[in-house]
C-alpha positions in Angstrom: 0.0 0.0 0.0 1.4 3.4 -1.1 2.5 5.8 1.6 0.1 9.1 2.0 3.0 11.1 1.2 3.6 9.8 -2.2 -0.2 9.6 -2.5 -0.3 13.4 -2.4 2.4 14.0 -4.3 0.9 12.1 -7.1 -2.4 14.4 -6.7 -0.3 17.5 -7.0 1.4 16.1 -10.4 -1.6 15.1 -11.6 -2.7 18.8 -10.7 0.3 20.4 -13.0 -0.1 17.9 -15.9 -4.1 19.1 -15.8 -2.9 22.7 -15.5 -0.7 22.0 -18.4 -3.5 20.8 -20.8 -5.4 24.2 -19.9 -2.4 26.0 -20.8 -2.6 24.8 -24.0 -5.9 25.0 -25.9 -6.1 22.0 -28.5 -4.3 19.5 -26.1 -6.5 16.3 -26.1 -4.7 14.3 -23.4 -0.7 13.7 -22.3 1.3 11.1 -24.3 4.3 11.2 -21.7 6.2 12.9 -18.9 9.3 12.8 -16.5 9.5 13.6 -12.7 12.4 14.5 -11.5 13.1 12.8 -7.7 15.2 14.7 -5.5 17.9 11.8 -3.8 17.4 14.4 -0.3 13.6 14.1 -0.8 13.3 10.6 -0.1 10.3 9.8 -2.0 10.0 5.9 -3.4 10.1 6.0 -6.9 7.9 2.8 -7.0 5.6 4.0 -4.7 5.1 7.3 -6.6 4.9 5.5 -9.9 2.1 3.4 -8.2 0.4 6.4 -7.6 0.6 8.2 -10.3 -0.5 4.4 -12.7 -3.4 4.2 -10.5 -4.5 8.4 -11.1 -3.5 8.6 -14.6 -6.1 5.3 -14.9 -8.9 7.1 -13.8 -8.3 10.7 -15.8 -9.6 10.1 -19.1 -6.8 12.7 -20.8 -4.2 11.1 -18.7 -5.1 7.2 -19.2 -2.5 6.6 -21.5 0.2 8.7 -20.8 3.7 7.1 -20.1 5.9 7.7 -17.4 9.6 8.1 -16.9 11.4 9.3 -13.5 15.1 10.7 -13.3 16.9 11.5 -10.1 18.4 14.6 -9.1 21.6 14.5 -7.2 22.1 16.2 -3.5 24.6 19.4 -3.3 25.5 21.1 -0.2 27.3 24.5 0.8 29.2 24.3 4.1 28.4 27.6 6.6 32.2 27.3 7.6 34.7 26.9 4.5 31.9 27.4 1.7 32.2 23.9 0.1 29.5 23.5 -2.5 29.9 20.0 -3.4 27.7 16.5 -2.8 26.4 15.1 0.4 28.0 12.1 1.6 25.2 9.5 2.3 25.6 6.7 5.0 24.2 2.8 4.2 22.4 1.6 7.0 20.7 -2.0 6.8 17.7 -1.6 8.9 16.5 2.0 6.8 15.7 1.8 3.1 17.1 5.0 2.6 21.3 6.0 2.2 20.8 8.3 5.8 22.5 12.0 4.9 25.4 13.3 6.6 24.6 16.8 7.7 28.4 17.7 8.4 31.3 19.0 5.2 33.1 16.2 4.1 36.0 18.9 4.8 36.1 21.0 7.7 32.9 19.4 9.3 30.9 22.2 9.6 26.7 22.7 9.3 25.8 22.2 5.6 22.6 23.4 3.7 21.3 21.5 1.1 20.8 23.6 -2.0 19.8 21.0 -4.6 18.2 17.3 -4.4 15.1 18.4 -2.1 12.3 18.7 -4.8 10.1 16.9 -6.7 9.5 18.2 -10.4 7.4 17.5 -13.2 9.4 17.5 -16.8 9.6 16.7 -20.3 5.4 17.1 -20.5 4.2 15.9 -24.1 0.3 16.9 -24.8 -1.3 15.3 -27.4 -2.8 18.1 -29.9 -6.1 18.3 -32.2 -5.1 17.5 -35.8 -1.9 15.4 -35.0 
């Protein structure tokens, strides 16, 4: 069973592709799109593409529109030496997830994330009257 969070996620992508179809006038339906996962939003790509079959089912314009996901990686900037750089991720057995080090790989200062965190919608191909 699909977590809430990706549940709603799914809604709100749903939400954009419709608002995309309004955007365009002519647009019958989408033929395909991309999300974009965030690696520091820790969202399961299976449990979102579950979501997002299951929605797209039920949406007449959106029944056969395909799919395709792409990650996005994690970049930090250390608040003490200014390192902009990746995050290094720990493995741990009992968490599904690689857990983030919140510490520079350097001088092991505070870091802020500054890429990685979202979710986007990308790549969005409407099908059009007359094609």
């Amino acid at each position: 069973m699909p977590e809430l969070h990706e549940l709603s996620i799914a809604s709100n992508l749903i939400q954009a592709l419709k608002d995309a179809m309004e955007q365009h006038p002519g647009s019958l339906g989408v033929s395909s799109f991309e999300v974009r996962i965030g690696k520091a939003s820790f969202v399961s790509r299976e449990q979102l593409g579950f979501c997002l079959e299951i929605l797209c089912k039920e949406d007449g314009p959106l029944k056969d529109a395909r799919v395709s996901f792409s990650e996005e990686d994690v970049e930090i900037r250390c608040s003490g030496c200014g390192r902009i750089g990746p995050m290094d991720m720990a493995s741990d057995p009992s968490f599904h997830y690689a857990l983030p080090i919140f510490a520079c790989p350097e001088c092991g200062s505070s870091v802020e994330i500054t890429k990685g965190r979202s979710i986007s919608l990308t790549n969005v191909t409407l099908s059009m009257e007359g094609e």
